[in-house]
N, C-alpha and C positions, 0 to 999 in steps of 0.2 A: 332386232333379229338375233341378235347376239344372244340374247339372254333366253331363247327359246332355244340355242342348240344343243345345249344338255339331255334335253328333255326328248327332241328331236332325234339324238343318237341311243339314248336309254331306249324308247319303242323302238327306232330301227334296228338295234339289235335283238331286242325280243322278239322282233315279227322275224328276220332271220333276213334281213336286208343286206347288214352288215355282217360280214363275218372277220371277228377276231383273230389275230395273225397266228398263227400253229406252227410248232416247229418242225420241220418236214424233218425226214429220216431218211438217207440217201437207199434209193432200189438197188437191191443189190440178187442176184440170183446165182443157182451152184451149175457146173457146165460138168455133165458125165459122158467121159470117154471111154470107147469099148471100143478094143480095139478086136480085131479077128483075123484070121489068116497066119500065125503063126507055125511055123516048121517044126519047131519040135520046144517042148518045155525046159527047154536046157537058160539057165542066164536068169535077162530081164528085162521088162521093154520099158524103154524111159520117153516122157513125156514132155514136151516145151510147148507154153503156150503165150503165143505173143501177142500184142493187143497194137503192135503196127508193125511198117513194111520194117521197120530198121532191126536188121538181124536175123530175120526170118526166111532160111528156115535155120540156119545152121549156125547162128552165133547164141548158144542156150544161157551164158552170158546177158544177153537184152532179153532173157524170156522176160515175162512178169512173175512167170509162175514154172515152177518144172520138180520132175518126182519120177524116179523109178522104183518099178515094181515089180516084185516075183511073176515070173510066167505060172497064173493060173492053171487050172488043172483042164477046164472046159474054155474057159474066157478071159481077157486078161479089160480091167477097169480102173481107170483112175477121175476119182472126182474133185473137182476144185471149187470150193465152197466160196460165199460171198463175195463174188466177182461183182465190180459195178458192171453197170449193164451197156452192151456196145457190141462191138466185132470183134473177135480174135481169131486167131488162125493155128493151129496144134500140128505141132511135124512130130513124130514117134520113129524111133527106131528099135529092135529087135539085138539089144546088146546081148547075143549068145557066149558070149566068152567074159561077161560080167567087166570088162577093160575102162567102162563108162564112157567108151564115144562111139561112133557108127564108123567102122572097121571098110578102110577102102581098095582097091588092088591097087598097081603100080599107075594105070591111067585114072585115078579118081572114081574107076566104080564102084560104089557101095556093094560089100560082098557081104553085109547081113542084111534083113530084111528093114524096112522102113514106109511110111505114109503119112499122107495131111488128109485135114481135115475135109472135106469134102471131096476125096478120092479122084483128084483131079488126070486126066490122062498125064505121065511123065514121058515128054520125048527128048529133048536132048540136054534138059537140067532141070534143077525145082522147079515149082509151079510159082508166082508171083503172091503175094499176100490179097491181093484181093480176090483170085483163083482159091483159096482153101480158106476163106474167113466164112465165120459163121455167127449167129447173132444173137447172142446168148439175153435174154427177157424172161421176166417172171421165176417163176419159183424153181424148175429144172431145165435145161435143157440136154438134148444128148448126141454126140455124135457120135457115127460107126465111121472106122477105118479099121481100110482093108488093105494090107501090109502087103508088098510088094520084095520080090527077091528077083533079081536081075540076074543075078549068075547061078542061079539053082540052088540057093539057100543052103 
């Protein structure tokens, strides 16, 4: 029986029985973020995006990825390329006075604009990471947020 397996895996491989091992190539896809609702084109709105609960929303430090960018003139976008594929969760804030962190008053309210990913209601602090994660697969994905000013922007 031995001496027939050669012969045995040569045609199972040409009928297509057998398939030869292939080096797979990790999936990876781009997550573009559009953000909308800004106040006025003054500053930059900076980006964090986190791919777990640890840090999220406000430690940009554990992002995996983070990038600000000039306030647009119509829209303001940032895309993050070759992301392996899973959940993350993107907090933005609306840095108008370019200082690079999200500007609070005396009681901790954010006094520039800000939002996650999935535009989740805010009622008495962030939303949790499974509240604003979203599931980035395949070649794009995209999400909108819509910026939020609490004390009149």
């Amino acid at each position: 029986m031995q001496q027939n397996y050669p012969k045995f895996a040569a045609v199972a491989m040409l009928a297509g029985l057998i398939v030869p091992p292939v080096a797979q190539a990790n999936p990876s896809g781009n997550l573009r973020i559009v953000v909308n609702g800004l106040q006025s084109q003054q500053g930059q709105v900076c980006v964090s995006l986190f791919a777990g609960s640890q840090g999220f929303p406000d430690k940009s430090d554990r992002a995996v990825r983070g990038q600000c960018v000039p306030v647009g003139k119509e829209q303001t976008a940032v895309t993050f390329q070759n992301l392996a594929l899973g959940n993350y969760a993107i907090a933005v804030y609306h840095d108008r006075n370019g200082n690079g962190k999200l500007d609070r008053n005396f009681l901790g309210i954010p006094t520039e604009g800000f939002g996650f990913s999935r535009n989740p209601v805010i009622r008495t602090g962030a939303p949790r990471f499974s509240e604003a994660a979203v599931f980035v697969a395949g070649t794009e994905t995209t999400a909108q947020i819509q910026l939020q000013y609490l004390l009149g922007g």
